[in-house]
N, C-alpha and C positions, 0 to 999 in steps of 0.2 A: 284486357289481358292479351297477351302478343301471341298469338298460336303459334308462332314459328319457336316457342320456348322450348318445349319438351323435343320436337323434333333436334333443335341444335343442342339441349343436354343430352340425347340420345347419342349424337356424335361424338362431341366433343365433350363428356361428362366424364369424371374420374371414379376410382374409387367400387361401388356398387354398380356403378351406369355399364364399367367395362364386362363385370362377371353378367350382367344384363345384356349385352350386345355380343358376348361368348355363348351365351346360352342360343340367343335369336340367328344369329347369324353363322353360327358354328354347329351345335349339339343337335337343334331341332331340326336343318337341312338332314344331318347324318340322320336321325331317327327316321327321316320320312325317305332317306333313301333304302335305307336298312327295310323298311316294311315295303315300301316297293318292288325290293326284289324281292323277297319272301311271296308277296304276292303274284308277282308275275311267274315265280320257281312253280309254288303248288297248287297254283289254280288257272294259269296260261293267261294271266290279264295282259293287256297294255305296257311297255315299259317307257314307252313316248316320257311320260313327265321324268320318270328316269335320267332319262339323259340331259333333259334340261336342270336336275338337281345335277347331274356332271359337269354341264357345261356352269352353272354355276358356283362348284369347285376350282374349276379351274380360273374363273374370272376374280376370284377371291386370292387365289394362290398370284396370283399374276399383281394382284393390286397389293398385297402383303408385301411380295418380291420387290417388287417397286418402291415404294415403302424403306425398306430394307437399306437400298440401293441408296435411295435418294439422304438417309439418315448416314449413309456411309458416304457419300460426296460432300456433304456438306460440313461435316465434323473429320474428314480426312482421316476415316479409321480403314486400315486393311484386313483386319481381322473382322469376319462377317456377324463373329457370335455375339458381342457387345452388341451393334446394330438391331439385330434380331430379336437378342433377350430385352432390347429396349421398346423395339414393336409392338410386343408380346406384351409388357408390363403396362404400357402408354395407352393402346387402343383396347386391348381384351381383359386389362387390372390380373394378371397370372403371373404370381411370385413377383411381386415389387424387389428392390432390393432392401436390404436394413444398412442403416450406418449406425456405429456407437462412434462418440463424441467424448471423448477424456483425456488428463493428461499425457496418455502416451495416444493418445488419435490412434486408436484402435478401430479398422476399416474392416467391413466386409471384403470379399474376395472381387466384388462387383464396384468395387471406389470409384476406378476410372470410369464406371458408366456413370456414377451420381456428380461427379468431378465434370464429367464434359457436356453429357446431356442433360442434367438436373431430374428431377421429379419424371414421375412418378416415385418416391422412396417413404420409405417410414423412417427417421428419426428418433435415435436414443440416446439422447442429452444427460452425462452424469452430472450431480452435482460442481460446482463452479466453475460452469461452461454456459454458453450461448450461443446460439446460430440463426442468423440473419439471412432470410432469403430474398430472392429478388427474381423480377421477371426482365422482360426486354427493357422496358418504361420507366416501372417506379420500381419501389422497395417492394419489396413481399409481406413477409411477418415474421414476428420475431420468438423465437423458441429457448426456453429456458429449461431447468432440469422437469426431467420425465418422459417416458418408455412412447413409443410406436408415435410422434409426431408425422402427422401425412402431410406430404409434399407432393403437392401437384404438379401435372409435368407442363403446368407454366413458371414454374418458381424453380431454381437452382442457387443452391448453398452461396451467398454473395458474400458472407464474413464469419469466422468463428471467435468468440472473443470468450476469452481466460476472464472470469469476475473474481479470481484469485487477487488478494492483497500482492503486490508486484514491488520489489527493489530496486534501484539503479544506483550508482554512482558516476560522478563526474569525477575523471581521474585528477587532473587541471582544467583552471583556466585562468589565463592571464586579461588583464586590463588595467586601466593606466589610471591613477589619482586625480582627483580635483587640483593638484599641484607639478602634474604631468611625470610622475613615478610608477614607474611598470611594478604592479604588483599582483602574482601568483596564489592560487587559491586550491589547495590541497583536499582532493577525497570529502567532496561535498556529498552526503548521503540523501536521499531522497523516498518513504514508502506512499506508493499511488496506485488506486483502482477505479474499478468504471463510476459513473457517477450517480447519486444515490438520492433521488429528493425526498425522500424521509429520512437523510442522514440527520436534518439539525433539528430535526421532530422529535427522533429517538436520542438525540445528545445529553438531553439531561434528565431523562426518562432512568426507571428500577431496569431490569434486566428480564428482558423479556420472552421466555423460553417457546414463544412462541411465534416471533419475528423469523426473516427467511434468512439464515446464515448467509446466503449471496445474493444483497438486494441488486437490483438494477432499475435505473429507468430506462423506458422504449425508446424516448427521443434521446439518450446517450448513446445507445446501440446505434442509431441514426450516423450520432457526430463521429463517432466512433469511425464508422466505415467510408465516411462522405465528405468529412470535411477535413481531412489531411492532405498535404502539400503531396507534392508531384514532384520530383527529382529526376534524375538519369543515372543508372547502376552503369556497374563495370562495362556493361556492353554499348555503353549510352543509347540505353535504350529506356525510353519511360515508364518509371515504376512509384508506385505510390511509399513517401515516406511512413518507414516504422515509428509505429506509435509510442514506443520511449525514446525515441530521437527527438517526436514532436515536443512530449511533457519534457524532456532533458534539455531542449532550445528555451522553452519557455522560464525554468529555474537559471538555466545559467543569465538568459536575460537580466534579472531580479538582483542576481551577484554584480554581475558586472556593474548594471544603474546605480547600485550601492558604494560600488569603488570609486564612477564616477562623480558622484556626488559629495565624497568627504575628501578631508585631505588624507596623507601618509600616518602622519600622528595619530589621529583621532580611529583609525581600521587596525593599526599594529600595537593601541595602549594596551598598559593590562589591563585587567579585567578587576579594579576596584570599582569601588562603588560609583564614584565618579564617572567612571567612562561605561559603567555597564549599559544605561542609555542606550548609546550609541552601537553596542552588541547586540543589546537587543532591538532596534530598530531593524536590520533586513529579519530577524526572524517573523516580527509583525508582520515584517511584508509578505512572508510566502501563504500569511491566513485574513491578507485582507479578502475584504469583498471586487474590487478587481481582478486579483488576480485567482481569485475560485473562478468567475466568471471568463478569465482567459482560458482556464483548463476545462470548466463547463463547457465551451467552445469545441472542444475536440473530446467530449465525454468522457473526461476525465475529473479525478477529485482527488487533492493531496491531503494522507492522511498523517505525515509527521516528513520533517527536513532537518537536517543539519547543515549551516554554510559550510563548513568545513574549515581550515588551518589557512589563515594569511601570512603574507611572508613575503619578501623584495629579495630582488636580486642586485639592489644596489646595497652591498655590507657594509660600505663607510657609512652609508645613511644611517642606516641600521643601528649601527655602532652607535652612534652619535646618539640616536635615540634611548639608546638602553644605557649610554653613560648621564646622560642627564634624568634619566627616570631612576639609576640607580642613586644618584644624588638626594632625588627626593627623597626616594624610599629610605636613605642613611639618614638624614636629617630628621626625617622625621623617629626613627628608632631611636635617635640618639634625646631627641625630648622626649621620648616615650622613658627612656630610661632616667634621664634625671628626675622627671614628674616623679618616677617610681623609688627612686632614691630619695628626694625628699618627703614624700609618703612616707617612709620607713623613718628616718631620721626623728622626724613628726609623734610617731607613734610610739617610738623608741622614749622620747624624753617623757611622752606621757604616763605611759607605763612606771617609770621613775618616779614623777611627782608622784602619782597613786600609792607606790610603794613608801617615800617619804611618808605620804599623809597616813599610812595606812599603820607606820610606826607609831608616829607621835600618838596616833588614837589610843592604839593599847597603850603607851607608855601610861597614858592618862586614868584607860580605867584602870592599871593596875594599881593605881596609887591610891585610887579611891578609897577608904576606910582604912588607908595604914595610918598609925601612931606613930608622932616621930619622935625621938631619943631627944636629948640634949643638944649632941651636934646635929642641927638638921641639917646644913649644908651634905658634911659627908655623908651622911646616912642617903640623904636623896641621890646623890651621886652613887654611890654603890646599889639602890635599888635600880637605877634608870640603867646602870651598867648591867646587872643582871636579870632586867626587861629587856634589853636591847639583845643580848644572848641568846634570851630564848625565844624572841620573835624571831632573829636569825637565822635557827637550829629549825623552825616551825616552816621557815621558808625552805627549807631541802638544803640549805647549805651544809657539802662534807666535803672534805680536802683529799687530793687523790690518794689513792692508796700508798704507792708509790713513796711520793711527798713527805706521808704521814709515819712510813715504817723508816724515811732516813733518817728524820728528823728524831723519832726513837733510839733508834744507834746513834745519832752522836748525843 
């Protein structure tokens, strides 16, 4: 075991170590200067060690002061109180700051100390939120929802990331056909958040009231803050690109590869059965497995897209396309409709024979056990007339009214 341990957590220890080295180094000099004089007031003792508890005050004020100084050259603050109440909090743990963490970034009055200096701080993470810290070297640790998170004052707040389900739109974008036609891509929708590796654990799982409403993984929080591009802002000066710039490069990539690969036809058919395919082909692409793993990449995950509205800005083409698709689509109506006329036609004559046949039946049994007269000709003849009458009369046949009351008057 290293004996130099407890000594350098005595310095350099956070937390408990500071109110330990406030007590050693601060309260107990004062107690033993406070009884010193007492003693030398009412009993005429020595005050010798006295002044070397003074002169040790002042070697402390001096190394504080310094301290102070040296925290205000370095971070370039003029204002000495920040400095000081960092001293304070860093070396003796007295009144750390607090930061709350939500979405309106609601800050202590102390921000710009946890902002410039980092730690010593407690963090208060609301629900879907996280906070990424970091030292000089590597990453720090990563802090999800929940009250008084301690931040060391080698660790300062390196990322805050939103675990909020997140929207974008791509207003346009153009790109040019497998047949070299510039075509336009309308209010592509897109919802994306951090990335979750028990998202496709819980995918086909009951509902689980006891899963974290804003899961995360640690190594997203990672991609999240470390592996986005680098650009130049308005000042050209180098700034790390926004994370829906990043996931919003990578979807429009996926469009564009999609215009490049088909012709003009096959991107602006309708939407029958036929060409559905081919619609549905870029949506497969926004949930294959490469492309999760291009958004895994910068700790993201897509959780629904829409391409959005195609369209050319060449209209003869255009034209040209919707007079010959309307061709088809007439053509094809027009045998839809004769099919459906000869259907009817069909059903029409059937219904008829059924009705012939459905006469002569009865005509038959009516006849069954009649006696016939002398003249059987007429006699059968005035029966089959007056069978025929009242099968007629049985099928709802009546003359309109109208018809029936002219024919009366004349």
């Amino acid at each position: 075991m290293n004996i130099s341990n407890p000594i350098h957590n005595f310095f350099l220890g956070d937390k408990r170590i500071g109110w330990l080295r406030f007590f050693l180094l601060v309260i107990l000099p004062i107690v033993a200067f406070c009884y010193l004089c007492y003693q030398s007031f009412m009993f005429g003792t020595s005050f010798q060690l006295g002044w070397l508890i003074l002169l040790y005050f002042f070697c402390l004020l001096s190394a504080l002061s310094a301290a102070v100084h040296y925290v205000q050259d370095i971070f370039n603050e003029d204002f000495d109180k920040l400095p000081a109440r960092y001293v304070m909090a860093a070396f003796f743990g007295l009144r750390p700051p607090k930061e709350q963490i939500n979405a309106r970034k609601e800050r202590s009055i102390y921000e710009h100390m946890v902002d410039v200096f980092g730690g010593p701080a407690y963090l208060e993470v609301d629900p879907g939120w996280a906070v990424l810290t970091e030292s000089l070297t590597t990453p720090g640790k990563t802090y999800g929802h929940g009250k008084k998170h301690f931040m060391s004052r080698y660790e300062r707040i390196g990322a805050i990331v939103n675990l909020h389900e997140q929207e974008a739109t791509l207003p346009q974008i153009s790109a040019y056909t497998r047949d070299g036609i510039k075509v336009l891509v309308d209010n592509a929708k897109f919802n994306y958040r951090i990335f979750d590796n028990r998202e496709e654990s819980h995918k086909h799982d009951q509902p689980n009231l006891t899963r974290k409403p804003f899961p995360y993984a640690k190594i997203a929080i990672l991609d999240y803050a470390y592996k986005r591009g680098v650009g130049l802002n308005a000042d050209k000066k180098p700034e790390q690109t926004e994370w829906e710039k990043t996931i919003s490069g990578k979807v429009k990539g996926i469009i564009c590869e999609f215009i490049n690969e088909h012709k003009l036809d096959q991107i602006i058919a309708p939407r029958d059965p036929e060409n559905k395919y081919v619609r549905e082909e870029i949506r497969k692409k926004g949930y294959s497995d490469d492309f999760k793993a291009a958004l895994q990449s910068n700790g993201a995950m897509l959780t629904w897209w829409d391409p959005g509205e195609f369209r050319t800005e060449e209209k003869d083409i255009e034209n040209q396309f919707v007079t010959n698709w309307s061709a088809d689509i007439q053509s094809e109506i027009a045998i839809n409709n004769a099919h459906g006329e000869a259907r009817r036609m069909a059903y029409e004559e059937l219904g008829r024979a059924e009705a012939e046949a459905e006469l002569l039946m009865s005509i038959i049994h009516a006849l069954e056990g009649i006696k016939l007269g002398r003249d059987k000709m007429h006699t059968l003849q005035n029966l089959i007339l007056l069978r025929t009458a009242q099968v007629i009369k049985a099928f709802g046949y009546n003359p309109p009214t109208g018809a029936a009351s002219q024919k009366n008057n004349e």
